[in-house]
NUDREN-352042 format. One record per residue (C-alpha): residue number from 1; residue in three letters; x, y, z. Coordinates in Angstrom, 2 decimals. Example, Ala and Ser with C-alpha at 12.3 -4.5 7.8 and 13.67 -1.06 7.14 Angstrom:
- 1	Ala	12.30	-4.50	7.80 $
- 2	Ser	13.67	-1.06	7.14 $
# end
This chain:
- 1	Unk	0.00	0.00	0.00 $
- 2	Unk	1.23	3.48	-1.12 $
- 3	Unk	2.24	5.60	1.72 $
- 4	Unk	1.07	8.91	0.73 $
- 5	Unk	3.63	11.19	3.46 $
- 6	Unk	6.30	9.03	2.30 $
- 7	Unk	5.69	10.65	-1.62 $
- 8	Unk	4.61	14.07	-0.26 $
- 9	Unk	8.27	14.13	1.17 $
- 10	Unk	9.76	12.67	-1.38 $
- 11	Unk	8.47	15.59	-3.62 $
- 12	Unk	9.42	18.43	-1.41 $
- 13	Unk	13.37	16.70	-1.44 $
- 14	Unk	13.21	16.82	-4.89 $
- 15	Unk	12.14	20.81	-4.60 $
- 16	Unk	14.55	21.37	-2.08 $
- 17	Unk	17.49	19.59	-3.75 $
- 18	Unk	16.58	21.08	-7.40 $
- 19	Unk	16.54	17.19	-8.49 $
- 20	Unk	14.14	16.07	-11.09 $
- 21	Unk	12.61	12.49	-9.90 $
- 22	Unk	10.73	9.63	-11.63 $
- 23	Unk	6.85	10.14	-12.07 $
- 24	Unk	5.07	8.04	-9.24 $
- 25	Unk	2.99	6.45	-11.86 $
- 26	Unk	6.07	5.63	-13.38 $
- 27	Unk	6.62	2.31	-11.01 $
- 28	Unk	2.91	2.52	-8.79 $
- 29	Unk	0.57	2.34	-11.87 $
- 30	Unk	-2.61	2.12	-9.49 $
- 31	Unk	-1.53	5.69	-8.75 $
- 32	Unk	-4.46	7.78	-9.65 $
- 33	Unk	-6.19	11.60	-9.12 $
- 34	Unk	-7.51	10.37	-5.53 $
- 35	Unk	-4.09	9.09	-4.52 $
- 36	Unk	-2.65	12.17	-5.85 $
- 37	Unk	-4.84	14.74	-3.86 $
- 38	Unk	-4.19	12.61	-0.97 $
- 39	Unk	-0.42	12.87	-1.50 $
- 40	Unk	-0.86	17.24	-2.17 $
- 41	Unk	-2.69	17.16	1.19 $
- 42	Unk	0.40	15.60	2.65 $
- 43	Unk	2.91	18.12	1.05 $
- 44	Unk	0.55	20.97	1.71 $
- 45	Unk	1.10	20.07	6.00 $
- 46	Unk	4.98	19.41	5.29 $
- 47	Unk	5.05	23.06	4.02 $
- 48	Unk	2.81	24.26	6.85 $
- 49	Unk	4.99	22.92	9.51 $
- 50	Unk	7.82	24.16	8.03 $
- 51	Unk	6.36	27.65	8.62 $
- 52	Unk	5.26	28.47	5.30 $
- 53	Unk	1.56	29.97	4.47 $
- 54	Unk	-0.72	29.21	1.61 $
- 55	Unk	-0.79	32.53	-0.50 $
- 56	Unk	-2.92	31.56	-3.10 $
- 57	Unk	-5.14	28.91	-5.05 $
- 58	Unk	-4.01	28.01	-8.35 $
- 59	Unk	-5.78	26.00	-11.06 $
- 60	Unk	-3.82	24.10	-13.86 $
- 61	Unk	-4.28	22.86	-17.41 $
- 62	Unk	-7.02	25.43	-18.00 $
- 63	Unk	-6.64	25.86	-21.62 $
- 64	Unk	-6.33	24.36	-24.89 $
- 65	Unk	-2.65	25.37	-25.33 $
- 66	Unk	-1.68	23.89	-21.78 $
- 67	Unk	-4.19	20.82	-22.70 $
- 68	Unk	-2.22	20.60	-25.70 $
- 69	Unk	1.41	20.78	-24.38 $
- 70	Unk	1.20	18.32	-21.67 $
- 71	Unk	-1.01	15.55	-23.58 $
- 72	Unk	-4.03	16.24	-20.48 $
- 73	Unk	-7.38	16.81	-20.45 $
- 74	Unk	-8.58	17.17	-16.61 $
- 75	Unk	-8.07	20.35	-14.85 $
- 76	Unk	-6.65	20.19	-11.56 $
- 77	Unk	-5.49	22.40	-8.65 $
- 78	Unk	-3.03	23.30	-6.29 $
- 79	Unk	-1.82	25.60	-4.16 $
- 80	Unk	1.32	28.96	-3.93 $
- 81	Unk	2.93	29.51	-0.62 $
- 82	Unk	4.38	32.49	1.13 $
- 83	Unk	7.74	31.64	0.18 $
- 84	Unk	6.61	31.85	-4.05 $
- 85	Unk	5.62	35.17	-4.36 $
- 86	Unk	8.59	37.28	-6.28 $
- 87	Unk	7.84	40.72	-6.50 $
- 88	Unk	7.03	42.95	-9.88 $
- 89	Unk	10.43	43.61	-11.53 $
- 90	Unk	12.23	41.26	-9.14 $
- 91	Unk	14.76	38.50	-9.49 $
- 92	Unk	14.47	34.23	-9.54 $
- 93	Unk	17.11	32.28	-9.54 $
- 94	Unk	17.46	29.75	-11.78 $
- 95	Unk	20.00	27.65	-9.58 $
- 96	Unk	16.73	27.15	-7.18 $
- 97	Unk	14.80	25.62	-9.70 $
- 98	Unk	15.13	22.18	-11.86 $
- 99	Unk	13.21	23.32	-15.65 $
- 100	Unk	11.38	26.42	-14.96 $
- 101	Unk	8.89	27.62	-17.46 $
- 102	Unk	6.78	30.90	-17.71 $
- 103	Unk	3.37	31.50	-18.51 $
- 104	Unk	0.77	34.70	-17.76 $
- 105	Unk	-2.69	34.55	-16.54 $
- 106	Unk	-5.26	36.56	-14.61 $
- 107	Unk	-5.40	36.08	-10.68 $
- 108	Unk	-8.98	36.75	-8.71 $
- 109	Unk	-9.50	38.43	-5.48 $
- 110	Unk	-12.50	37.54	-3.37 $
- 111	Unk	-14.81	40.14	-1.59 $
- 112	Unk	-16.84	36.58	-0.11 $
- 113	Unk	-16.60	33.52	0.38 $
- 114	Unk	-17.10	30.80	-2.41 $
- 115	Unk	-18.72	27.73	-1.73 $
- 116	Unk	-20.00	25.05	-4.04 $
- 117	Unk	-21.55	23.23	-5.31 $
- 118	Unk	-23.37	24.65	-8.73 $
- 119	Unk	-21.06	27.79	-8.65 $
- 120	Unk	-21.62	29.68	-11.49 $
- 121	Unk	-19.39	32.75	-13.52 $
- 122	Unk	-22.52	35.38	-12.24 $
- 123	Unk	-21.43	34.58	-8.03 $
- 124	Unk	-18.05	34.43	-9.29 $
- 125	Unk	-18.28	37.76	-10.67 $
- 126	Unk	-20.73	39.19	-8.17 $
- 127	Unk	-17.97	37.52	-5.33 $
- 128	Unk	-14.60	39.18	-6.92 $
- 129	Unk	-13.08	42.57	-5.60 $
- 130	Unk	-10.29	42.40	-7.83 $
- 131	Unk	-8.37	41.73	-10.64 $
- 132	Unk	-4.70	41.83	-11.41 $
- 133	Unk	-2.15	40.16	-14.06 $
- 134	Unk	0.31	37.58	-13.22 $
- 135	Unk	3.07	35.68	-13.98 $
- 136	Unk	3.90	31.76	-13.11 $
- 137	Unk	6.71	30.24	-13.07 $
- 138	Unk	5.94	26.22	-13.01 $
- 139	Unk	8.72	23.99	-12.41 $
- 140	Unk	7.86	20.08	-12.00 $
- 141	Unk	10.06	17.91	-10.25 $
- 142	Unk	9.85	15.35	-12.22 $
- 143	Unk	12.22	14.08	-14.76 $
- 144	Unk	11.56	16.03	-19.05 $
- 145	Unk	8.60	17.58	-17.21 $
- 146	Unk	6.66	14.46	-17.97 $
- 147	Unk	4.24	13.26	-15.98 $
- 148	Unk	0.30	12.08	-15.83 $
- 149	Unk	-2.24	13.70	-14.34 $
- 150	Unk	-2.14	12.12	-10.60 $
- 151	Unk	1.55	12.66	-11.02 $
- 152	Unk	1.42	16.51	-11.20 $
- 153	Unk	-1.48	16.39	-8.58 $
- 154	Unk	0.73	15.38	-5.96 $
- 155	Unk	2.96	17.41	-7.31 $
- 156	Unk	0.92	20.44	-6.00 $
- 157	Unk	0.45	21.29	-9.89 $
- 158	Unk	4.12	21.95	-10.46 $
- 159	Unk	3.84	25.37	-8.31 $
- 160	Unk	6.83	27.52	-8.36 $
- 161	Unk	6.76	31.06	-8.20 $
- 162	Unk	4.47	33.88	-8.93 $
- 163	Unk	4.82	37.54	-9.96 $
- 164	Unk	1.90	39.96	-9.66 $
- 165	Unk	1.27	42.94	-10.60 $
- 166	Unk	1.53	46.23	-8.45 $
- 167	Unk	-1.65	47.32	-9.38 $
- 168	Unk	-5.31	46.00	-8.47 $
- 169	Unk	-8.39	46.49	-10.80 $
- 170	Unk	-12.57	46.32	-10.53 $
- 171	Unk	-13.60	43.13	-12.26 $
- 172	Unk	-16.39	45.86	-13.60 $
- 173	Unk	-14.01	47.76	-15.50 $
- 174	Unk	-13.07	45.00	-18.05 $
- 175	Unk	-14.65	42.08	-20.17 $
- 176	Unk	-12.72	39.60	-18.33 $
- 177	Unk	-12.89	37.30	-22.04 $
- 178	Unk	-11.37	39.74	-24.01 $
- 179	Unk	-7.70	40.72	-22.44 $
- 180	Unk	-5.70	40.49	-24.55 $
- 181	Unk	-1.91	39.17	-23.19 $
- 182	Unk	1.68	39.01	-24.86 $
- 183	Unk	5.03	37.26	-23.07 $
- 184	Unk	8.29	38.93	-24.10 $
- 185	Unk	11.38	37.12	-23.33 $
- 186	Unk	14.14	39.62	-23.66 $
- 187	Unk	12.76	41.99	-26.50 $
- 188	Unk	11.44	38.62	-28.25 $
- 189	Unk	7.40	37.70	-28.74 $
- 190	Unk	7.47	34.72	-27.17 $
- 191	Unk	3.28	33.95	-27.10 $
- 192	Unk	0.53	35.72	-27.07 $
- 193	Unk	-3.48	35.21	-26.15 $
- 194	Unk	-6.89	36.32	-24.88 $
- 195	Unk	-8.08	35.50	-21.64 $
- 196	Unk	-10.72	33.77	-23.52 $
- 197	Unk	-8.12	30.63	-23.86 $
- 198	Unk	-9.10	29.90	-19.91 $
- 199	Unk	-12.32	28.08	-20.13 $
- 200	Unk	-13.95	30.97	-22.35 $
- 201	Unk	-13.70	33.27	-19.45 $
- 202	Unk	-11.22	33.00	-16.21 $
- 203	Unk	-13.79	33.54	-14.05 $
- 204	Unk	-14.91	29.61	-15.26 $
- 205	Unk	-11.52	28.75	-13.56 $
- 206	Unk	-12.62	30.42	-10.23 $
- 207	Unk	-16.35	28.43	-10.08 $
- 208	Unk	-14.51	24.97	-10.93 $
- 209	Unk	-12.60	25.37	-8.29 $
- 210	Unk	-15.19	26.30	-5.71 $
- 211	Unk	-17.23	23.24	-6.75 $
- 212	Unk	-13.67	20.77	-7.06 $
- 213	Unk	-13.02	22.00	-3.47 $
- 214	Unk	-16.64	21.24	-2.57 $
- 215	Unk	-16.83	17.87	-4.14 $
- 216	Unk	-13.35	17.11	-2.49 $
- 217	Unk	-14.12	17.64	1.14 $
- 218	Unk	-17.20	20.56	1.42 $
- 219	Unk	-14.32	23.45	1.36 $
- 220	Unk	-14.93	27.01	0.40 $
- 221	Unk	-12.41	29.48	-1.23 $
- 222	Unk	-12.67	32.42	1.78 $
- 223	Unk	-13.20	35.52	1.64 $
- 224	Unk	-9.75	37.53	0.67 $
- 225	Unk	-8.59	34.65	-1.25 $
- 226	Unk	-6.17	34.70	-4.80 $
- 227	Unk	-6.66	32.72	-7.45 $
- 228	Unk	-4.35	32.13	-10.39 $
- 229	Unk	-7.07	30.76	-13.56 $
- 230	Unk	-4.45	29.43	-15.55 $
- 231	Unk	-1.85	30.60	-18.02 $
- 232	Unk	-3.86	32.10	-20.90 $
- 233	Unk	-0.54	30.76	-22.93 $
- 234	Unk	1.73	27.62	-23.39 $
- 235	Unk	4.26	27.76	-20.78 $
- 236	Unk	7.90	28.59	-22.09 $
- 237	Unk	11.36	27.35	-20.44 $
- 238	Unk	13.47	29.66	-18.98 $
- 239	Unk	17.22	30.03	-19.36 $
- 240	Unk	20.01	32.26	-17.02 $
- 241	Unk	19.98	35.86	-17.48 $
- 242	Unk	16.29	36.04	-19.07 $
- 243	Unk	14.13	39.71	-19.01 $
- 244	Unk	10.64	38.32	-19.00 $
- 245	Unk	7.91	41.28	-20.15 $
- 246	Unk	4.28	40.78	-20.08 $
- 247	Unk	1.84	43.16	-21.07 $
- 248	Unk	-2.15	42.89	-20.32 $
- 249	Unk	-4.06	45.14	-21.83 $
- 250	Unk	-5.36	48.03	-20.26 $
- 251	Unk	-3.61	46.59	-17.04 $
- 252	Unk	-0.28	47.19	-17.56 $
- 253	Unk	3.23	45.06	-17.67 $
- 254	Unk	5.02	43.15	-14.95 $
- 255	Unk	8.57	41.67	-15.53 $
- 256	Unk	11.04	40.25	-13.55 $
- 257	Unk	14.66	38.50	-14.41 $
- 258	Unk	16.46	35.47	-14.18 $
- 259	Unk	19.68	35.36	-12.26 $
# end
């Protein structure tokens, strides 16, 4: 029988040693999306006894392009910690990482709580104080950044780092389907997209998670929550000494660099 601390730790030494590991399902084909919440539950109390703080909520594989690149169909969720959060025009280093790879999207705010089930994009909307962009840096730890779907589960959805923006917008003020979003990697168009690509609308992202969280356990997102809704592009690797641009329109640009 699996032992699901025993894989939760197992992930967070391959974080801490920057050491890309074998998929679980790799050798434990039984593994599956159950298993693999269980095991993120397990990884998510490692990190909260080692003093760190969830930050935000983060939901993965939210659109066609991610769907695409990683060969999945499901979407999943995880969670960003204290320690993740990089600020606008700040640094990462790359040495603290394994195969990081960037990728913009649209974080939510809540002004309520959000509890499934039957959420729909009207609460979400009616629920959100703000709006900001974002940047994600995902990094699995596992080995090519291959995996299945329990794999990347337990893997707290390949969570990394995050860079918001300084600047906080009414949901009101835009047609959250319509932002339009490019990624510069230094000076170069690197992708581009509308925040259509997440689910038709990222406030989709924000109700599936309410009623994921609710089928898994009754939970609510509370009141004052984030939520990352996805990267509204494919993800793209980062090298040493990167300048990472993104602009959103009518909300600005955040950057940061690679050290």
């Amino acid at each position: 029988m699996l032992n699901y601390k025993e894989l939760a730790e197992f992930l967070v030494k391959a974080e801490k040693n920057k050491m890309a590991v074998p998929r679980i399902t790799e050798k434990n084909p039984e593994f599956d999306i159950s298993m693999g919440y269980q095991v993120q539950q397990e990884l998510v109390k490692i990190k909260k006894n080692q003093g760190h703080e969830i930050f935000a909520f983060k939901m993965g594989l939210t659109s066609m392009a991610k769907m695409t690149q990683m060969n999945i169909t499901e979407l999943i969720y995880g969670y960003i910690f204290d320690y993740m959060n990089i600020p606008d025009q700040g640094e990462i280093s790359i040495d603290e990482l394994i195969h990081p790879k960037v990728e913009a999207e649209i974080a939510f705010i809540l002004s309520e709580d959000l509890q499934g089930p039957d959420i729909t994009v009207d609460q979400v909307m009616e629920k959100t104080e703000w709006i900001l962009p974002a940047l994600e840096i995902i990094d699995s730890r596992y080995q090519n950044f291959k995996f299945k779907l329990p794999d990347v589960i337990a893997d707290n959805t390949s969570a990394s780092r995050v860079v918001l923006g300084n600047r906080k917008f009414r949901p009101q003020e835009f047609k959250i389907d319509s932002i339009g979003v490019t990624l510069m990697i230094n000076d170069e168009l690197r992708a581009n997209g509308v925040s259509a690509a997440v689910l038709d609308n990222p406030a989709n992202s924000v109700a599936i998670l309410a009623n994921m969280l609710y089928t898994n356990g009754k939970r609510k997102i509370p009141k004052g929550s984030m939520i990352l809704t996805g990267g509204i592009t494919e993800a793209i690797l980062l090298n040493k000494w990167d300048i990472v641009t993104s602009k959103f329109d009518h909300m600005g640009e955040i950057s940061f660099r690679v050290r």
